[in-house]
C-alpha positions as a Markdown table, in Angstrom:
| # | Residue | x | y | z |
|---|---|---|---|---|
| 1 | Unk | -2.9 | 67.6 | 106.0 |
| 2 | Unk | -0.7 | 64.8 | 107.2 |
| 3 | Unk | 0.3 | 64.1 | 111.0 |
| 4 | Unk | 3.2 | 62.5 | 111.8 |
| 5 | Unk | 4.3 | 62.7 | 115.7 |
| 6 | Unk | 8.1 | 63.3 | 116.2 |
| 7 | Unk | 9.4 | 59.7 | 116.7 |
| 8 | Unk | 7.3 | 58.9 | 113.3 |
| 9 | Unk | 8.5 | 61.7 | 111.2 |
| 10 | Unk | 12.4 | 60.4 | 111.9 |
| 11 | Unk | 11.5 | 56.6 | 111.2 |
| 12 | Unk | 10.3 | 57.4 | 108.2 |
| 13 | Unk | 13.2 | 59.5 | 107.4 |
| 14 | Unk | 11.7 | 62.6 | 106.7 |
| 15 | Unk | 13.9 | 65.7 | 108.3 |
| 16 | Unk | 11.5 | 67.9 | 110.9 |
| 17 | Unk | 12.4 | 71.8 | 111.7 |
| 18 | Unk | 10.3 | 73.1 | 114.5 |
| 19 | Unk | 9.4 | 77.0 | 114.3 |
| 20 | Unk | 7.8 | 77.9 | 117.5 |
| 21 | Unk | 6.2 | 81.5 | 116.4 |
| 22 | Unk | 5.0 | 83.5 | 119.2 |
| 23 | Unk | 2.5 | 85.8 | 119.1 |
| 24 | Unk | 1.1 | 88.0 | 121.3 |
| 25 | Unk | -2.3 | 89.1 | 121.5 |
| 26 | Unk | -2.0 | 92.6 | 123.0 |
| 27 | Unk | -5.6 | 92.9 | 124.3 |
| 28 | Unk | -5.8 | 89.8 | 125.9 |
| 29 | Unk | -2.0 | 89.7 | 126.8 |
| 30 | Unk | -2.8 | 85.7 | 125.5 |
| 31 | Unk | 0.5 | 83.8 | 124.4 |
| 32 | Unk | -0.3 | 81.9 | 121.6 |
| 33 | Unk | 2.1 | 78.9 | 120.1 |
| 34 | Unk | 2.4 | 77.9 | 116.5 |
| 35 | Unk | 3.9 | 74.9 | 115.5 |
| 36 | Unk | 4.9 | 74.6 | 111.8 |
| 37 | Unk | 6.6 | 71.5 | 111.1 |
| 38 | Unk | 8.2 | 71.1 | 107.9 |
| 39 | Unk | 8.8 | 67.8 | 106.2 |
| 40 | Unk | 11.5 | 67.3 | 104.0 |
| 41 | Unk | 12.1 | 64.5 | 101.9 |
| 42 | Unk | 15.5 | 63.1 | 101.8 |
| 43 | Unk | 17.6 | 61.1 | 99.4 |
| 44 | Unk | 21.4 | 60.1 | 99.1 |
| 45 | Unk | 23.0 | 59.9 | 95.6 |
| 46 | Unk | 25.5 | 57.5 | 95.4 |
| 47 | Unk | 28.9 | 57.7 | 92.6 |
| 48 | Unk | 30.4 | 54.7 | 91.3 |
| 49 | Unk | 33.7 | 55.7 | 90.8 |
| 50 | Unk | 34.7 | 53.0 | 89.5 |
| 51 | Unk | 32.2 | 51.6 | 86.6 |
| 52 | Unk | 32.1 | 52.5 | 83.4 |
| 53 | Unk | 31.7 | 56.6 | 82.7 |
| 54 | Unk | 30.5 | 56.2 | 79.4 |
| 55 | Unk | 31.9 | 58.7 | 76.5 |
| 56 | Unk | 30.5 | 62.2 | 77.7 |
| 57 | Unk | 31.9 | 61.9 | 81.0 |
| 58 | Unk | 35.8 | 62.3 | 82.1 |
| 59 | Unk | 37.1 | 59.5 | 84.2 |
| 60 | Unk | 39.5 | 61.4 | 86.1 |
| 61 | Unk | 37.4 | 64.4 | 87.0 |
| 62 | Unk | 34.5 | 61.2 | 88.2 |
| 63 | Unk | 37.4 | 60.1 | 90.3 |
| 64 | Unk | 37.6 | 63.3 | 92.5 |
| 65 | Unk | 33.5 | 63.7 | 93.1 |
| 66 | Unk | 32.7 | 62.8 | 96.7 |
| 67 | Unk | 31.6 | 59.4 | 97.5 |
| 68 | Unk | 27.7 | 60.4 | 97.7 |
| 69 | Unk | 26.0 | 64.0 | 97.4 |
| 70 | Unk | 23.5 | 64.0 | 100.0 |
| 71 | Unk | 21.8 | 63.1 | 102.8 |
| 72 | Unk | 19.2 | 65.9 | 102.0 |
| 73 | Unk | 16.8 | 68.1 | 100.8 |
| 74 | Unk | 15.8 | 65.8 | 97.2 |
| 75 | Unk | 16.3 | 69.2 | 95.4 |
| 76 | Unk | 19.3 | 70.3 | 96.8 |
| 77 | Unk | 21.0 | 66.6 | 95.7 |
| 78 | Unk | 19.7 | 66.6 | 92.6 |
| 79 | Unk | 21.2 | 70.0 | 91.8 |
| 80 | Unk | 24.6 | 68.9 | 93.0 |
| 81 | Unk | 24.5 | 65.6 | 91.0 |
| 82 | Unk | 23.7 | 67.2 | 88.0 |
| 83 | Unk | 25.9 | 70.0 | 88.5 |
| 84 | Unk | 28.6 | 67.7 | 89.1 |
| 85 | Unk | 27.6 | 65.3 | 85.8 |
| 86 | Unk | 28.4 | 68.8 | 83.8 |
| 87 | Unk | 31.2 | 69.6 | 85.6 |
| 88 | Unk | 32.7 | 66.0 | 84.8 |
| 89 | Unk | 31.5 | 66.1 | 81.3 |
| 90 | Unk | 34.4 | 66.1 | 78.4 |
| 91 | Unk | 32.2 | 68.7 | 76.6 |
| 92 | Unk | 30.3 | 71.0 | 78.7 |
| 93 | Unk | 28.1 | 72.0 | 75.4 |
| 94 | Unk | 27.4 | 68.2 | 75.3 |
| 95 | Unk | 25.9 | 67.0 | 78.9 |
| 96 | Unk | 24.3 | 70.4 | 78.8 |
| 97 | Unk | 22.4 | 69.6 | 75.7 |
| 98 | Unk | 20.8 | 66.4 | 77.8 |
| 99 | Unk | 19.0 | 68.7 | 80.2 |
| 100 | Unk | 15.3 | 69.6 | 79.3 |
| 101 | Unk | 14.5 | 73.2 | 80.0 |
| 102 | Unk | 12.0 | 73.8 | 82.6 |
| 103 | Unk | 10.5 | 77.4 | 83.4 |
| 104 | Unk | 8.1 | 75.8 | 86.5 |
| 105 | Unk | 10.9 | 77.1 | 89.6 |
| 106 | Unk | 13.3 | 74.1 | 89.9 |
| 107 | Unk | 17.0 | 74.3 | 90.9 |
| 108 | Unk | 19.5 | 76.1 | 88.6 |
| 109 | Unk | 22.5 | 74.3 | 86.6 |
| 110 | Unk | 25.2 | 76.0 | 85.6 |
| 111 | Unk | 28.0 | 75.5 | 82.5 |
| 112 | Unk | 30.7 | 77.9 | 80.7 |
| 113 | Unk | 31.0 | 77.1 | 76.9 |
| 114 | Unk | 31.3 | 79.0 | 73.7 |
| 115 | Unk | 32.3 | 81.8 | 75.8 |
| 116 | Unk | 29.6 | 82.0 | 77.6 |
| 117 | Unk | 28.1 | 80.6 | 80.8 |
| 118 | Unk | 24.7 | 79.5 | 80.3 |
| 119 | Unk | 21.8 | 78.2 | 82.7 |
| 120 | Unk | 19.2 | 76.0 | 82.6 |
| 121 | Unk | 16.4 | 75.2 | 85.4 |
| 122 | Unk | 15.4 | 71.5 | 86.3 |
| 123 | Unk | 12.1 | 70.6 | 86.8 |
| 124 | Unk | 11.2 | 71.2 | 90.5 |
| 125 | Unk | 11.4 | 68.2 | 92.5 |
| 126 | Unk | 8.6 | 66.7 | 94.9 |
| 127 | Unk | 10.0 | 63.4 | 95.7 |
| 128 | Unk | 13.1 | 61.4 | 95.8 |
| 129 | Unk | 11.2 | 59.0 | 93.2 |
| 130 | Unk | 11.4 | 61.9 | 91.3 |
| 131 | Unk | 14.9 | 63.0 | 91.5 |
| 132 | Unk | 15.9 | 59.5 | 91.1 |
| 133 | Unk | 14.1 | 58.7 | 87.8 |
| 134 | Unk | 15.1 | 62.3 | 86.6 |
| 135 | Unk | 18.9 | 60.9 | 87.2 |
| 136 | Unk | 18.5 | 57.3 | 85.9 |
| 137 | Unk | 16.9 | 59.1 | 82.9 |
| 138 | Unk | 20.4 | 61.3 | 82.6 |
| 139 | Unk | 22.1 | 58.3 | 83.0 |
| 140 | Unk | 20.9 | 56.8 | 80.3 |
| 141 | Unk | 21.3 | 60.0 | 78.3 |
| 142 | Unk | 25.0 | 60.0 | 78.7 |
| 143 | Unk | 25.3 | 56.5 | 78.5 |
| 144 | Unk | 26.7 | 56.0 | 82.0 |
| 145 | Unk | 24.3 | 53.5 | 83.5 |
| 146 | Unk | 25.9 | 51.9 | 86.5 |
| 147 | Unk | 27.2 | 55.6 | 87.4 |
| 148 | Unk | 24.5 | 56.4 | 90.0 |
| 149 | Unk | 22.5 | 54.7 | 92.8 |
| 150 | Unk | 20.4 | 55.4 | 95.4 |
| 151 | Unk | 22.4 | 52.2 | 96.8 |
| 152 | Unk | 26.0 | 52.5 | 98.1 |
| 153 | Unk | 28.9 | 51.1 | 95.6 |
| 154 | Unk | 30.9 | 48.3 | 96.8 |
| 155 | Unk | 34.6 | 49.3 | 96.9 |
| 156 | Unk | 35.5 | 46.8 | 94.6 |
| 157 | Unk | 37.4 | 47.8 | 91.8 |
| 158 | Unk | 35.8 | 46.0 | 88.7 |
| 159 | Unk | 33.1 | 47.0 | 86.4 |
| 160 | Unk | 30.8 | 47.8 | 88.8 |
| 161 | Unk | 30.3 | 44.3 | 90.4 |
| 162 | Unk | 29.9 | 43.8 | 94.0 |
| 163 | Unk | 33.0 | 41.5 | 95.7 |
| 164 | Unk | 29.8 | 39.0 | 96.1 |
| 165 | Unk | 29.5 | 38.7 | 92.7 |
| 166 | Unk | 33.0 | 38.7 | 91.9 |
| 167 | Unk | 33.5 | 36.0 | 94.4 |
| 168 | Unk | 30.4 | 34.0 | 92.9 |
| 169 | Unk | 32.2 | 34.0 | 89.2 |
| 170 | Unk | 35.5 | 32.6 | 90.9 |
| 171 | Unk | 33.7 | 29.9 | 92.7 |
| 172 | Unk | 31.6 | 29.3 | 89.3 |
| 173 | Unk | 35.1 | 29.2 | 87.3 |
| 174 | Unk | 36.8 | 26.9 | 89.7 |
| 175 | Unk | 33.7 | 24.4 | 90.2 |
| 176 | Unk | 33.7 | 24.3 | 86.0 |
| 177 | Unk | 37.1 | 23.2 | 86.2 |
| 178 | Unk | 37.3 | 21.2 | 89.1 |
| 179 | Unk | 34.0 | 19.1 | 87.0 |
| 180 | Unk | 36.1 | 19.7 | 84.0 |
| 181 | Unk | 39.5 | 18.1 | 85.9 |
| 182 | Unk | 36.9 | 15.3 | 87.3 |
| 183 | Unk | 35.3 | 14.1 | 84.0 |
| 184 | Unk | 38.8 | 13.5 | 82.2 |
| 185 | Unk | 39.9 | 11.2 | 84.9 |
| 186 | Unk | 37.0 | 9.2 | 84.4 |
């Protein structure tokens, strides 16, 4: 059983619910406190709206997903990426066809094709390790890579490349030239 006090439980990022359960013990009229901390594991999915979608995935419809799903429960995020991913996709039937069965009590996905709306239930999730490889893994599936971090996206507009970057290839181009400009002249 793990112990964590309060202050530790929050630096490592873990969320902790108190339950105080009282119970009273009618022959001895004793008051008796039960602590039962729960320890969730948290994650934050981050969308890169502006990176390449790959050819499953609608552009437009990526535009209007929030920023990030999450802070929260690992499952919870993962559901509402994935759900989302579907959502976006050009052909439900398609994205759909990515996702792996699993009977062992994970979250539930949801998609309307042929008619029909049909589920499927993710593997249940332990970790955010987990939920993240589980998402890189789609990723790849669908051919949309840089789509999805556990990282925030710089606001940049420009296949996916942080301004730092962008910056960096500038000052690469112009020092090229400027050695370029410099070797003619002597």
């Amino acid at each position: 059983m793990f112990r964590f006090s309060l202050s530790e439980a929050w630096l490592m990022g873990y969320i902790v619910i108190d339950y105080v359960v009282f119970m009273f013990l009618l022959t001895n009229l004793i008051v008796c406190y039960i602590y039962i901390i729960h320890v969730f594991h948290q994650v934050c999915v981050y969308v890169n709206k502006h990176g390449n979608c790959g050819p499953h995935l609608d552009q437009t419809k990526i535009q209007q997903l929030p920023d990030h799903f999450g802070p929260g429960p690992v499952n919870v995020v993962l559901r509402r990426t994935v759900q989302a991913c579907v959502d976006c996709a050009i052909q439900s039937k398609t994205v759909f066809g990515f996702l792996k069965p699993d009977h062992r009590g994970g979250e539930v996905i949801t998609a309307s094709f042929d008619g029909e709306t049909h589920s499927i239930q993710l593997p249940p999730v332990n970790s955010a390790s987990f939920a993240l490889r589980f998402l890189e893994t789609l990723c790849h599936s669908l051919q949309c890579d840089n789509l999805l971090s556990s990282q925030p996206f710089s606001s940049y507009r420009g296949n996916g490349h942080s301004p730092a970057e962008h910056d960096q290839n500038k000052s690469d181009k112009r020092k090229c030239k400027i050695l370029y400009c410099a070797s003619i002249l002597y």
